[in-house]
C-alpha positions as CSV (number, residue, x, y, z in Angstrom):
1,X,23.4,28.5,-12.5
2,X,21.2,27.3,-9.9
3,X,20.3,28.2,-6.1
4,X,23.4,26.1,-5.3
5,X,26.3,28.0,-7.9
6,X,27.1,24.6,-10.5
7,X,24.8,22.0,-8.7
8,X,21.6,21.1,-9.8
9,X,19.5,19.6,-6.4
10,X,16.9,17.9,-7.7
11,X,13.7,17.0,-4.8
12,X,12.1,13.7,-5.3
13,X,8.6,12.6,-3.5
14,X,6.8,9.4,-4.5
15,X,4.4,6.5,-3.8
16,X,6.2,3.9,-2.1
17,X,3.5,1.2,-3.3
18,X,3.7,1.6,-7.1
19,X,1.2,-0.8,-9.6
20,X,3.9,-3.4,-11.0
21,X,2.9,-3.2,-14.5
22,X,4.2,0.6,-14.2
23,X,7.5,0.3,-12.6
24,X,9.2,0.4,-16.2
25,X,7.5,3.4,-17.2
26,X,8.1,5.5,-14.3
27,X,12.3,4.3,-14.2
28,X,12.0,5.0,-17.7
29,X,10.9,8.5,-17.1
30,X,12.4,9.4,-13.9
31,X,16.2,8.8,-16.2
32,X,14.8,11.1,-18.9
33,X,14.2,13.7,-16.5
34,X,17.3,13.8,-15.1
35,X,18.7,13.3,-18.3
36,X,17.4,16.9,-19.1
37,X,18.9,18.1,-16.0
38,X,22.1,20.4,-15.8
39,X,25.0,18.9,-14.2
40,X,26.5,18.6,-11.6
41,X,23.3,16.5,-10.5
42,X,22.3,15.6,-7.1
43,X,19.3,14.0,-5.9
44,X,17.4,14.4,-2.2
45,X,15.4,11.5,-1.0
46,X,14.0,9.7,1.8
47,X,15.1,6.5,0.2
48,X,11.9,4.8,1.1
49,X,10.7,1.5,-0.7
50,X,9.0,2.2,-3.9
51,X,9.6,5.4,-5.6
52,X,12.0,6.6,-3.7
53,X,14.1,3.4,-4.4
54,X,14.0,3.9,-8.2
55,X,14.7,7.4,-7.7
56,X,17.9,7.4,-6.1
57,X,19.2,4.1,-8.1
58,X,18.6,6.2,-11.8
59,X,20.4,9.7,-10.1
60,X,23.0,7.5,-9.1
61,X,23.3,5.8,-12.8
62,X,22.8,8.8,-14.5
63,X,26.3,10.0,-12.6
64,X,24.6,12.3,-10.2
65,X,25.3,12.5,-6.4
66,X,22.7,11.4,-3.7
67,X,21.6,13.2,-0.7
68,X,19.3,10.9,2.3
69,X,17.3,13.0,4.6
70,X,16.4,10.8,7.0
71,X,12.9,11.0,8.7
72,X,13.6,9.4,12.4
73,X,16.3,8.0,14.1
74,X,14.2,4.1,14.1
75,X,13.5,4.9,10.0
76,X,14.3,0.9,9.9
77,X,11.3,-0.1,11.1
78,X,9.1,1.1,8.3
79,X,10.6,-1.2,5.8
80,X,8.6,-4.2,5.7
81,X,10.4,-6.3,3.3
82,X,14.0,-7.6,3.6
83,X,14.9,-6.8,-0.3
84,X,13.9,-2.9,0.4
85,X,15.7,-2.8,3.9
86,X,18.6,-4.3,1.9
87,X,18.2,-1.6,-0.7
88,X,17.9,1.1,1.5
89,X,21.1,-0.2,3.5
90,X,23.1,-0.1,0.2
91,X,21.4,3.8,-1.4
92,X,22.7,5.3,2.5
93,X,25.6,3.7,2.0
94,X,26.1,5.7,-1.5
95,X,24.7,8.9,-0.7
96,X,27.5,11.1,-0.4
97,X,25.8,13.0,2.7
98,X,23.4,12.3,5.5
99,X,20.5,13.8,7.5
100,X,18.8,12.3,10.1
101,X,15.8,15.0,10.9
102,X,15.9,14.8,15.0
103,X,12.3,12.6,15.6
104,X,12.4,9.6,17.7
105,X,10.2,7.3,15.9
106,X,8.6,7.2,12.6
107,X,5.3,9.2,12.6
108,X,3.7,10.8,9.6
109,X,4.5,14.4,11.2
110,X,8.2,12.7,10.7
111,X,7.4,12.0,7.1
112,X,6.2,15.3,6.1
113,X,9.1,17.2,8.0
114,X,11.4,15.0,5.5
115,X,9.3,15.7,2.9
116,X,9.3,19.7,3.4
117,X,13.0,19.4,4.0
118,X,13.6,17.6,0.6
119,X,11.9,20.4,-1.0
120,X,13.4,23.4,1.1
121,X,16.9,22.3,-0.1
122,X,16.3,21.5,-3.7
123,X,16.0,23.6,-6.3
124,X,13.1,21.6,-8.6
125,X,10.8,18.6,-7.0
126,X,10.1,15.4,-9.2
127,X,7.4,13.1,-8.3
128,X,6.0,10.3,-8.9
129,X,2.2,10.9,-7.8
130,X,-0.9,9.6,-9.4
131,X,-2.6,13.0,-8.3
132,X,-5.0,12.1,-5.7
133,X,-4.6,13.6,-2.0
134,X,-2.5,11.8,0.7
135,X,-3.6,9.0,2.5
136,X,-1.9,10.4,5.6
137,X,0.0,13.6,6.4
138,X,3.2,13.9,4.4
139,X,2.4,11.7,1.6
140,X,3.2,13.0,-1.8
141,X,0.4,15.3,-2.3
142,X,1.2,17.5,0.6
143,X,5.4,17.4,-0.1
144,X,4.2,18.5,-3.9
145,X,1.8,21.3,-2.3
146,X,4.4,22.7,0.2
147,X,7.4,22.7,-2.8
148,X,4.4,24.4,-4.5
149,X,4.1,26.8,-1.8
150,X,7.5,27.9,-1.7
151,X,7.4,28.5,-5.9
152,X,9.7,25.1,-6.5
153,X,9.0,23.8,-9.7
154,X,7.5,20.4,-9.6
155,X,7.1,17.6,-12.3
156,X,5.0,14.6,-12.0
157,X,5.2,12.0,-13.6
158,X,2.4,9.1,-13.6
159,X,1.8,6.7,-16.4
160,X,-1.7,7.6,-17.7
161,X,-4.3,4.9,-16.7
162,X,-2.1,3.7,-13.9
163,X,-4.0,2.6,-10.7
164,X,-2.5,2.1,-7.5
């Protein structure tokens, strides 16, 4: 039984830029992860390109539910290829519930108030972080700190060697 009575809420933070030759790895596993995981599943994201992306795509192939917390109301902007704007489009559009956080534009203070709320409402944090600090406030470092801080556990995953 979790925080949330039969649901497990699984957190997820990651790199949005991730090395090509490691994409497999990582997909491969985030879906053992989760395969681990007690059901009902449901995973929180951002849905932003990269990590995020794969995230959401295995929780929703490994039958669990998907939850988008939203940064900013002009989140669009930050996508900078069509293919991920396409792909984030399509994840919203299957997440069975919504949450725009109430900032006007994207901004990293944006980015870490989605990442804290990720980790407030889940009960564990996965992420895919190559363990260095953020390049810029609320990269994955500080979202795995603050779910740290509030005694969430976290599991990172990064394919040894791997360099972004």
């Amino acid at each position: 039984m979790t925080a949330r009575g039969t649901v497990t809420a699984v957190g997820f933070s990651g790199h949005q830029n991730l090395p090509l030759e490691g994409v497999a790895q990582i997909t491969q596993e985030i879906a053992a992860y989760l395969g681990a995981v007690a059901r009902p599943l449901v995973g929180l994201s951002s849905l932003a390109a990269g990590a995020d992306q794969l995230f959401a795509r295995t929780v929703l192939a490994a039958g669990g539910g998907l939850v988008a917390i939203v940064p900013c109301r002009d989140y669009l902007t930050t996508f900078s290829t069509p293919s991920d704007l396409a792909s984030y489009h399509e994840l919203l559009g299957l997440a069975e519930r919504t949450r725009e956080l109430d900032f006007p534009a994207p901004t990293e203070e944006a980015f870490f108030a989605a990442g804290r709320a990720v980790a407030e409402e889940a009960d564990q944090l996965l992420a895919v972080w190559d363990g260095l600090p953020a390049r810029g406030l609320g990269g994955t470092a500080d979202v795995v700190a603050y779910a740290d801080s509030l005694g969430k556990p976290v599991t990172v995953i990064w394919p040894a060697g791997l360099r972004r």
